[in-house]
C-alpha positions as a Python dict, from the first residue, in 0.01 Angstrom:
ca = {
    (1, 'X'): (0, 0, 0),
    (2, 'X'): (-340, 120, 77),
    (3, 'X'): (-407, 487, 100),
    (4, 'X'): (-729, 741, 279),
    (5, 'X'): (-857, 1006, 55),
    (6, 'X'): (-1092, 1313, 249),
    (7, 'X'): (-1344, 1476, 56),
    (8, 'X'): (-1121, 1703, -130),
    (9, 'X'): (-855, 1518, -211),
    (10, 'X'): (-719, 1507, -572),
    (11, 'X'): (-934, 1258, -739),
    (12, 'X'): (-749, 911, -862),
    (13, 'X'): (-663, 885, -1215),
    (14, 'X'): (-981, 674, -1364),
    (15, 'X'): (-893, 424, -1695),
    (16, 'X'): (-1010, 401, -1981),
    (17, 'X'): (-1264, 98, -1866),
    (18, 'X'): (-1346, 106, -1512),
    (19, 'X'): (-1536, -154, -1342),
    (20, 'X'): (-1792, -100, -1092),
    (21, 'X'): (-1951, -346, -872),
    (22, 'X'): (-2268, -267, -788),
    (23, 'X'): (-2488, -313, -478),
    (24, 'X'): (-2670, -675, -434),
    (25, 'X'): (-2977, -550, -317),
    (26, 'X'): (-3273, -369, -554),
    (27, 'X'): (-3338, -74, -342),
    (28, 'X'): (-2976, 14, -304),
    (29, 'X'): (-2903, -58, -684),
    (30, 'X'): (-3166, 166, -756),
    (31, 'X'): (-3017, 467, -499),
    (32, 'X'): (-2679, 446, -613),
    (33, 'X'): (-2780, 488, -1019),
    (34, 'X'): (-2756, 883, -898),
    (35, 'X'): (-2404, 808, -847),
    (36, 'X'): (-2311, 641, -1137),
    (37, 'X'): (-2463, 895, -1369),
    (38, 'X'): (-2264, 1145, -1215),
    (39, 'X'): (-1954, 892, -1256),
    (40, 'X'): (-2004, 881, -1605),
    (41, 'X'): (-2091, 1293, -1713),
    (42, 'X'): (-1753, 1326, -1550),
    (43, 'X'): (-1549, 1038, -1742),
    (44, 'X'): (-1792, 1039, -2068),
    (45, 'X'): (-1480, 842, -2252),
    (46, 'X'): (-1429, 560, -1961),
    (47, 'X'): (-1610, 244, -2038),
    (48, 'X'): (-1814, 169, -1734),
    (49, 'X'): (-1936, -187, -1669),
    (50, 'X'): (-2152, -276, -1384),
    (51, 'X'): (-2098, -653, -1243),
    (52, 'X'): (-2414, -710, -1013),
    (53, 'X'): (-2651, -1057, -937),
    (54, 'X'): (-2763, -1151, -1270),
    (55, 'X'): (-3102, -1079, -1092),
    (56, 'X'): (-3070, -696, -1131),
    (57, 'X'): (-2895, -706, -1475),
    (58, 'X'): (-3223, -582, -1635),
    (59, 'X'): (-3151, -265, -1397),
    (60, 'X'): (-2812, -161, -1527),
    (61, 'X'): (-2934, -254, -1894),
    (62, 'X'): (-3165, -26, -1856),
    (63, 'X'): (-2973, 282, -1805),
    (64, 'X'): (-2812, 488, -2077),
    (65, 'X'): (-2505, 609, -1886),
    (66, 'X'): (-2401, 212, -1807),
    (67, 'X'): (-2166, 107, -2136),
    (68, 'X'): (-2173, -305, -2012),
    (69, 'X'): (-2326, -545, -1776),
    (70, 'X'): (-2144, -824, -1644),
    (71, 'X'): (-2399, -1047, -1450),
    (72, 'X'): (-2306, -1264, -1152),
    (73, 'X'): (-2474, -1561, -1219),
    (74, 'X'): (-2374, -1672, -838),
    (75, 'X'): (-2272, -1341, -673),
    (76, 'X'): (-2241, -1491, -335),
    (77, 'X'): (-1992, -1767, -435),
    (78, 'X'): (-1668, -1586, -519),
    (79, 'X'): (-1552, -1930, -699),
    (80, 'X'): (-1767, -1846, -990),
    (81, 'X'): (-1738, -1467, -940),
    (82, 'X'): (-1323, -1473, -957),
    (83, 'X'): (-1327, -1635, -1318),
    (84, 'X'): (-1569, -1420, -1463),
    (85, 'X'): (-1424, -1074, -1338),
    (86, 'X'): (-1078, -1191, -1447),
    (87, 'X'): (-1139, -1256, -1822),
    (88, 'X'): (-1236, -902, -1846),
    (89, 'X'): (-858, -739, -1736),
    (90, 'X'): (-993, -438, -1555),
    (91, 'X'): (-687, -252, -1412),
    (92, 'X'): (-961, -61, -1137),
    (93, 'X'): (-1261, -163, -965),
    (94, 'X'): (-1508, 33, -730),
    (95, 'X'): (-1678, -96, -489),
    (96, 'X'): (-2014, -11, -374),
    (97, 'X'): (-2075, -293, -121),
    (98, 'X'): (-1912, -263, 204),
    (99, 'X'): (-1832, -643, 231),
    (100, 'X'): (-1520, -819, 236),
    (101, 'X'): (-1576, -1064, -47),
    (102, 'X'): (-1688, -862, -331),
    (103, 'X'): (-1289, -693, -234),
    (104, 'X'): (-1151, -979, -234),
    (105, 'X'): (-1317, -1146, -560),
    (106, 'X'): (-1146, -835, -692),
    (107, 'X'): (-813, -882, -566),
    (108, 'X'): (-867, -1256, -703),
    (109, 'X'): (-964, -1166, -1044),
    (110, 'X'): (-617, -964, -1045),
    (111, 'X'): (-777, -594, -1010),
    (112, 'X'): (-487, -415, -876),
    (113, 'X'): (-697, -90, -816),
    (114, 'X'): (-967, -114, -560),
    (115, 'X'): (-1176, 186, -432),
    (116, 'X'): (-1389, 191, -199),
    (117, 'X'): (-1508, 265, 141),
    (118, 'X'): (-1284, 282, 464),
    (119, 'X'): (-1396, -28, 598),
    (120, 'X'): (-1153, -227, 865),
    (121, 'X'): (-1156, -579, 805),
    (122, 'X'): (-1108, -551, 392),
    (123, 'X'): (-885, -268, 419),
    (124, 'X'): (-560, -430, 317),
    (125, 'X'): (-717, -555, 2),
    (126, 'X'): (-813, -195, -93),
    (127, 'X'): (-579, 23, -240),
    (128, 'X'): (-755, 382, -261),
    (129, 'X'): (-947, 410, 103),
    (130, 'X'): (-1246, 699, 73),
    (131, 'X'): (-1316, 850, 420),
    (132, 'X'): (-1656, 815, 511),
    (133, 'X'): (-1819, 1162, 472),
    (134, 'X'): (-1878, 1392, 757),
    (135, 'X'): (-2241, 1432, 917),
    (136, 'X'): (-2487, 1667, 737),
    (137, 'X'): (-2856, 1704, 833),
    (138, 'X'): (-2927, 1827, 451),
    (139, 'X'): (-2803, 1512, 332),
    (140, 'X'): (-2883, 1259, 496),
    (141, 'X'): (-2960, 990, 231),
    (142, 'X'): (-2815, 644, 108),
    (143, 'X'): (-2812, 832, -194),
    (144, 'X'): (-2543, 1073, -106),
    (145, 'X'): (-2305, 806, 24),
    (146, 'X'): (-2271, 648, -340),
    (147, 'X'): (-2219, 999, -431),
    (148, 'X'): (-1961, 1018, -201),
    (149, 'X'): (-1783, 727, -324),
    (150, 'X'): (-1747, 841, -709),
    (151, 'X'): (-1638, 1179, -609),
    (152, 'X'): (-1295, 1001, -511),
    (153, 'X'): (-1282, 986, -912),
    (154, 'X'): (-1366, 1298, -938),
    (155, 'X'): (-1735, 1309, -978),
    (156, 'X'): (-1936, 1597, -804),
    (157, 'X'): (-2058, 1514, -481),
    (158, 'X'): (-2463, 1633, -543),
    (159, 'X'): (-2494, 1692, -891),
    (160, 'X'): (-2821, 1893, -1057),
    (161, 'X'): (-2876, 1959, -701),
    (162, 'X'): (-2949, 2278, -536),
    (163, 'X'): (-2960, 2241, -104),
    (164, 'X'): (-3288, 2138, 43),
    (165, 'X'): (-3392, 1950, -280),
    (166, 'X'): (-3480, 1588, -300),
    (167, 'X'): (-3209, 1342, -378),
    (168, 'X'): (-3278, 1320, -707),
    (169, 'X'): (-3522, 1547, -834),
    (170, 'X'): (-3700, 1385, -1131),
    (171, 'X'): (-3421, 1414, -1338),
    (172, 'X'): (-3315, 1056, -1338),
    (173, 'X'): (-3646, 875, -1535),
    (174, 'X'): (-3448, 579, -1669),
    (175, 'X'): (-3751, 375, -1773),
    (176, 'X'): (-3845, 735, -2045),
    (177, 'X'): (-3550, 618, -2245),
    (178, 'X'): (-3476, 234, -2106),
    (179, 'X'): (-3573, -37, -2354),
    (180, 'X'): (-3764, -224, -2146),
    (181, 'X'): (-3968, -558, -2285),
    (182, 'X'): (-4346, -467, -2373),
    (183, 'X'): (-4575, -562, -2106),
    (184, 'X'): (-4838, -824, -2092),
    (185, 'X'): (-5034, -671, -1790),
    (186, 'X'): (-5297, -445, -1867),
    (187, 'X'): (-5213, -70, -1983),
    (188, 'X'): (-5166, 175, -1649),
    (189, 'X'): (-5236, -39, -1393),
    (190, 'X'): (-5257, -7, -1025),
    (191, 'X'): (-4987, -222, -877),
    (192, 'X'): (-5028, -303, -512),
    (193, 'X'): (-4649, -485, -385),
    (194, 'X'): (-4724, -564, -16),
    (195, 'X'): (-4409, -754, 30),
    (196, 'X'): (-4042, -655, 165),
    (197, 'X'): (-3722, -830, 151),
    (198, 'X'): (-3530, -723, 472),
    (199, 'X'): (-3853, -891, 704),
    (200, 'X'): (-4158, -811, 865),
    (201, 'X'): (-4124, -503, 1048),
    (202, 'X'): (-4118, -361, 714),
    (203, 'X'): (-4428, -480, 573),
    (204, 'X'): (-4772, -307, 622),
    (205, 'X'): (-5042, -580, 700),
    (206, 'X'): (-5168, -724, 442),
    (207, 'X'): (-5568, -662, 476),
    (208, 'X'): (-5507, -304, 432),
    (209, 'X'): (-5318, -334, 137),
    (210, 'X'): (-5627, -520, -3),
    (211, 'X'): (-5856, -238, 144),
    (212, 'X'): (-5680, -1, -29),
    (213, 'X'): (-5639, -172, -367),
    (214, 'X'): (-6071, -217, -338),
    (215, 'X'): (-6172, 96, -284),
    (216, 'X'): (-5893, 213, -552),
    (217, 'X'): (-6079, -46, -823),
    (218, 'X'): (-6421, 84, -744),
    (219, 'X'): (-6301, 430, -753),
    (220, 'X'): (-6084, 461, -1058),
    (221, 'X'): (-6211, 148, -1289),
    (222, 'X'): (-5850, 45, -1308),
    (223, 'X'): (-5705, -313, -1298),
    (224, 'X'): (-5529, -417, -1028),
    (225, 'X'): (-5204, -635, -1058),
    (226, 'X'): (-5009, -763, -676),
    (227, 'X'): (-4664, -768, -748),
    (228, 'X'): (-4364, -911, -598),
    (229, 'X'): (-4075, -1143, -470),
    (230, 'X'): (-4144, -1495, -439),
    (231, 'X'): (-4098, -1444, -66),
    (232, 'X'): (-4379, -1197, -129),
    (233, 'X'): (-4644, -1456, -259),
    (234, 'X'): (-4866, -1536, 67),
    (235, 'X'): (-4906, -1174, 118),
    (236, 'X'): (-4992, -1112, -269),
    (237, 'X'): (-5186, -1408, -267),
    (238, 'X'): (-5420, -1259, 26),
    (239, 'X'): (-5405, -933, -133),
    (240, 'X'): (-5553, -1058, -441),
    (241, 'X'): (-5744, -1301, -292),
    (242, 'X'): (-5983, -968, -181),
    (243, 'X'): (-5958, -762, -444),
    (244, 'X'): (-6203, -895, -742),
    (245, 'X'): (-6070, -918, -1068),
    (246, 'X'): (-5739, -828, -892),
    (247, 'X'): (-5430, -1018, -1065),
    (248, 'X'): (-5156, -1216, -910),
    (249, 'X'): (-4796, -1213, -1034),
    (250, 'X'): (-4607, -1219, -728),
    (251, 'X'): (-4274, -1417, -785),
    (252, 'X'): (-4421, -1497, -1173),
    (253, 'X'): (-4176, -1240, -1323),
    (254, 'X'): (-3862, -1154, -1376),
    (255, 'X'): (-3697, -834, -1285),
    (256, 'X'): (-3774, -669, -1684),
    (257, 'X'): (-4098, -730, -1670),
    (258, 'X'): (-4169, -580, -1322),
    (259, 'X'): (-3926, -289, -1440),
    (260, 'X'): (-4169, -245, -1693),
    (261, 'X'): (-4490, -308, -1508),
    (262, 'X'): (-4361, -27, -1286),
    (263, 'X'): (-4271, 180, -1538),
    (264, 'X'): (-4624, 178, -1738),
    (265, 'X'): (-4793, 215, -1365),
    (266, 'X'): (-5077, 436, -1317),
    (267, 'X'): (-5000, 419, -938),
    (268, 'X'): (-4758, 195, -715),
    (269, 'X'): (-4851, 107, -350),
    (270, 'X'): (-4569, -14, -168),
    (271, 'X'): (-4389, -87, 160),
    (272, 'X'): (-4017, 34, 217),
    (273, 'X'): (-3889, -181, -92),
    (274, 'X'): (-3727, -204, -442),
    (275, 'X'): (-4072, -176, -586),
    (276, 'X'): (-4063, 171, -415),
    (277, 'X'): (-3726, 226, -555),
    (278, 'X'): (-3793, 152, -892),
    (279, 'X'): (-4127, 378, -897),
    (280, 'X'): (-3923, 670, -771),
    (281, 'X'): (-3659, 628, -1053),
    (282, 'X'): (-3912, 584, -1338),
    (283, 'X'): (-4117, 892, -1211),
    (284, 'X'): (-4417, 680, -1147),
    (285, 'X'): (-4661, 766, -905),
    (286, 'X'): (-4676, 581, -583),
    (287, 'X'): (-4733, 590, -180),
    (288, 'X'): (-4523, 432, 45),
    (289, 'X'): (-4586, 280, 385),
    (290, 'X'): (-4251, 303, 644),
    (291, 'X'): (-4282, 195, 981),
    (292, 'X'): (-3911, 38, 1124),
    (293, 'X'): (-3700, 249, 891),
    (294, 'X'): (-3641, 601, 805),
    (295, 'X'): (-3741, 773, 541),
    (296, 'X'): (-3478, 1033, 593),
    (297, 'X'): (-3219, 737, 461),
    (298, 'X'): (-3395, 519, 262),
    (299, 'X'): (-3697, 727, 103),
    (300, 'X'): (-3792, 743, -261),
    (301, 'X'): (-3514, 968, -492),
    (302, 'X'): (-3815, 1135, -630),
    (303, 'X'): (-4120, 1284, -459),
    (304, 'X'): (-4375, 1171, -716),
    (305, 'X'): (-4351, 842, -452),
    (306, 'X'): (-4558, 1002, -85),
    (307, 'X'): (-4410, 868, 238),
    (308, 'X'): (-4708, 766, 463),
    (309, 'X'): (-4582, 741, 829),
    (310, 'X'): (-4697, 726, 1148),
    (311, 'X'): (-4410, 801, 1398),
    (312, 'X'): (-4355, 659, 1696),
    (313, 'X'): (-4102, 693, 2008),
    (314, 'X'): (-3905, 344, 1862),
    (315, 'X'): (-3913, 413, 1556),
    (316, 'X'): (-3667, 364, 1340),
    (317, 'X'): (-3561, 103, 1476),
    (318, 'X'): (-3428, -95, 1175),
    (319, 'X'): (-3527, -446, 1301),
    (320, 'X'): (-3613, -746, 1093),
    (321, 'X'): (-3932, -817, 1334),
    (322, 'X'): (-4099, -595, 1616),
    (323, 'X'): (-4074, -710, 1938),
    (324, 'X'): (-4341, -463, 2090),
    (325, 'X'): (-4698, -372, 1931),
    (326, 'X'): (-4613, -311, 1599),
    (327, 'X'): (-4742, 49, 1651),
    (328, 'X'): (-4540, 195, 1390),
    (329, 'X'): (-4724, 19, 1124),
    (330, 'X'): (-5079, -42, 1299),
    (331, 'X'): (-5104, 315, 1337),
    (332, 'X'): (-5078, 372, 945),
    (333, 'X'): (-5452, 370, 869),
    (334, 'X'): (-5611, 265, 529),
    (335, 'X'): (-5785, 576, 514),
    (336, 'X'): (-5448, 827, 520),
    (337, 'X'): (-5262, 566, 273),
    (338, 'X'): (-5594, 570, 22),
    (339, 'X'): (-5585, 954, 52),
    (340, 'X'): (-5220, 1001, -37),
    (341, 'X'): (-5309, 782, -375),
    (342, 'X'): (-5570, 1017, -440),
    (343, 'X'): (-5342, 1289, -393),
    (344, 'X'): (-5071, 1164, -623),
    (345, 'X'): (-5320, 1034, -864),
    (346, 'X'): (-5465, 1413, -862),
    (347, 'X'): (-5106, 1545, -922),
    (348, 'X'): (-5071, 1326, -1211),
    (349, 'X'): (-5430, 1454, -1362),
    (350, 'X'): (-5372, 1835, -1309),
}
């Protein structure tokens, strides 16, 4: 029998290992680590192991306050999922994705405990429903829904937080401690990642990411390394392609090497994306360009990443392509995104 929990309700009993399935996509891996910190200050004895796309493993490894990593080898096919998750015995599982097969892999796998969001059409496979949490302007990011979530097991709903701060703060710096593989790219580069996953509303054009990354090389003497998806690779390619001396990598790595690419950064310049994600977490540097979605959600958990914006009456609108002008990115000059670099690159020198 399923039950809803509000915000203050008595928090459900955790185990002694607790399972947590974690988000499929890199950005919102990356903004619900606040979250599961959080999870574990409050349970420091519960084993916590994160099962998420083998993809992101390097992530989760990568953080002190995760015990275990189960990867998904094929996340999206719960026949290979079910098997995997039931050889470990977990008695609970929370859920960070909203869909209806990572609660039902669960239930499969013979997790008798599931918690997770109120969500309709998965709700009789859950058995602790959290209420989705009432509006607040302050708090208005992604961030602060995961934090929701793990506050049904008792966790604090903003820790290290005071009201009016940013999401994170700079407190969470995974890569400082992570034991990430040594890079082969150059020491502090300047990594240019003009590509997006969700489509092309998201993506800044691609000539003035390669204006940028020139006059950055000219100006600083650093090398310049285009990062990214495969998807990503005809954009990095033309990037590149007019930057000299400018490397290539796009879709040539896996995630532990980007991770630490990222992490040894002298500067990140980025669209709305996980590259943006992971800069915020490691405290590295970086401008981002956001056009079709909203800062206000999605930003960087740390300010040491600038928003560079250029708002416009349809924007957000949160689609994969723009049916109109484009405005909200055509309107982002070269000029204000090279001048937020030098600003953050300024910060970093002071």
């Amino acid at each position: 029998m399923s039950m809803s929990l509000l915000p203050k309700s008595i928090p459900i009993p955790v185990p002694d290992r607790l399972l947590l399935r974690a988000p499929n996509w890199l950005g919102d891996a990356v903004m619900a680590l606040p979250a599961v910190r959080a999870l574990k200050r409050t349970h420091p004895g519960t084993e916590l192991s994160v099962a998420a796309p083998a993809a992101l493993a390097p992530l989760w490894a990568a953080c002190p306050f995760v015990d275990r990593v189960i990867p998904l080898a094929h996340p999206r096919r719960y026949r290979s999922t079910v098997p995997v998750l039931r050889r470990e015995r977990f008695t609970m599982a929370l859920l960070f994705p909203n869909s209806f097969r990572s609660a039902f892999e669960a239930r499969r796998a013979g997790i008798g405990q599931l918690v997770a969001f109120d969500t309709p059409w998965r709700n009789l496979l859950v058995s602790h429903r959290v209420l989705r949490r009432p509006f607040d302007p302050r708090r208005l990011h992604q961030s602060y829904d995961y934090l929701h979530l793990v506050s049904a097991l008792g966790a604090p709903h903003a820790p290290d937080l005071e009201e009016g701060e940013p999401v994170e703060g700079g407190l969470l710096r995974i890569a400082k401690t992570a034991d990430l593989p040594a890079s082969e790219i150059e020491p502090a580069p300047i990594v240019i990642c003009p590509g997006a996953a969700y489509g092309p509303a998201k993506r800044w054009p691609a000539a003035r990411f390669a204006e940028v990354g020139r006059a950055l090389a000219e100006r600083h003497a650093a090398p310049i390394v285009v990062m990214g998806a495969g998807g990503d690779a005809p954009a990095a390619a033309e990037v590149a392609a007019a930057i000299p001396g400018a490397r290539d990598l796009a879709g040539k790595t896996d995630l532990a090497a980007f991770m630490a690419t990222i992490a040894r950064a002298r500067l990140v310049v980025t669209n709305d994306s996980g590259a943006m994600h992971l800069a915020a977490a490691f405290g590295t540097p970086g401008v981002a360009i956001f056009g079709s979605t909203e800062p206000r959600l999605t930003g960087p958990i740390d300010p040491c990443v600038r928003v560079e914006r250029f708002h416009v009456p349809c924007s957000p609108c949160f689609l994969r392509e723009c049916p109109l002008d484009f405005a909200c990115m055509e309107r982002v000059t070269a000029a204000a995104v090279l001048a937020s670099c030098e600003k953050a690159l300024a910060e970093v020198a002071a």
